[in-house]
VEXRODREN-911395 format. One line per 10 residues: number of its first residue (from 1); their letters; for each residue x, y, z of C-alpha. Coordinates in steps of 0.1 Angstrom, whole numbers. Example, Ala and Ser with C-alpha at 12.3 -4.5 7.8 and 13.67 -1.06 7.14 Angstrom:
<ketis>
1) as) 123/-45/78; 137/-11/71
</ketis>
This chain:
<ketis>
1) xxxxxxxxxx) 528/798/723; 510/774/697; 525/761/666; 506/756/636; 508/725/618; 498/699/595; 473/673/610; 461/655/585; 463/651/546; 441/637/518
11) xxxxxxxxxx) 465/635/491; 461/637/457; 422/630/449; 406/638/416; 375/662/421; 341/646/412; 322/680/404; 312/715/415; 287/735/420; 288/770/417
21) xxxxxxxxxx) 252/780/432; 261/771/467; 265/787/501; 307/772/501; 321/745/514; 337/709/501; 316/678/497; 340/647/508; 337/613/513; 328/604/548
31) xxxxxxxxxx) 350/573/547; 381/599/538; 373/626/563; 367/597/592; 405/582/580; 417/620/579; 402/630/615; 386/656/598; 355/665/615; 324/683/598
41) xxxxxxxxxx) 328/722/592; 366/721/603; 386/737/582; 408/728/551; 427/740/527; 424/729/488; 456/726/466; 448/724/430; 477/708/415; 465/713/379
51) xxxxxxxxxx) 465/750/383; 486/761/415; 454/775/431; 449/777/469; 415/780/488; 402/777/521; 371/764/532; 356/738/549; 346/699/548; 308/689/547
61) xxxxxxxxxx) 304/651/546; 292/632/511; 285/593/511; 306/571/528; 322/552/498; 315/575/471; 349/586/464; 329/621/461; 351/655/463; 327/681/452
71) xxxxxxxxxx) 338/717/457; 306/741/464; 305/777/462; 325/806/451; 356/780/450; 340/757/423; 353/790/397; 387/776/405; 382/738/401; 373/713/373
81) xxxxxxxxxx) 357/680/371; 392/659/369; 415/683/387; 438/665/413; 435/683/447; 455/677/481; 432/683/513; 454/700/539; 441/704/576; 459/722/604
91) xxxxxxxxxx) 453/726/638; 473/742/669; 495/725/689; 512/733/724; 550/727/722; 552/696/741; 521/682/719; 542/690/690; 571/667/701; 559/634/689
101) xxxxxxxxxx) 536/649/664; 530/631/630; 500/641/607; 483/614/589; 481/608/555; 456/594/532; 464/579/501; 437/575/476; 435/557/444; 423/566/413
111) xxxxxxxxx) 387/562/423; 389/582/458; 389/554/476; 413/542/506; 444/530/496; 472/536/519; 470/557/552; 503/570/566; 506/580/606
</ketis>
């Protein structure tokens, strides 16, 4: 048996822009995704705390220190310019991996850039 759980966090960043016209995905700083573990086309989960919505797609890479979170595709209906957004990533874990797991979490200042991470 595997257990599903947290593995990293990006919490709390403001979203850059959208763009609706776009296959899907999320546009994120590569210095974020690098601190996060998050690897290109694995999958995340996006938590709009301005309006409770949930969607799941996955993280294409934008500039390395451009604080960028742009949300492409169908999602982009669901998020504004300004929103605040936590980045949720799981992955699978054998029991015994799971012990001594911790997720790590990156926290962001106003700008999107690095300010704490938490392991």
């Amino acid at each position: 048996m595997y257990i599903k759980a947290l593995k990293a966090k990006i919490h709390r960043v403001r979203v850059t822009g959208s763009e609706l016209e776009y296959p899907g995905s999320v546009a994120i700083d590569q210095n974020l995704l690098d601190a996060a573990g998050i690897r290109h086309y694995e999958a995340v989960l996006l938590a709009n705390a301005n309006n409770g919505e949930r969607v799941e797609t996955y993280a294409v890479p934008a500039e390395a220190g451009s604080g960028t979170i742009r949300v492409l595709g169908a999602a982009a209906r669901k998020f504004e310019t300004g929103d605040i957004v936590i980045i949720l990533n799981f992955a699978y874990y054998k029991p015994e991996e799971f012990e001594d797991h911790k997720p790590i979490v990156i926290i962001p200042d106003q700008n999107n850039q690095i300010k704490e991470i938490i392991r």
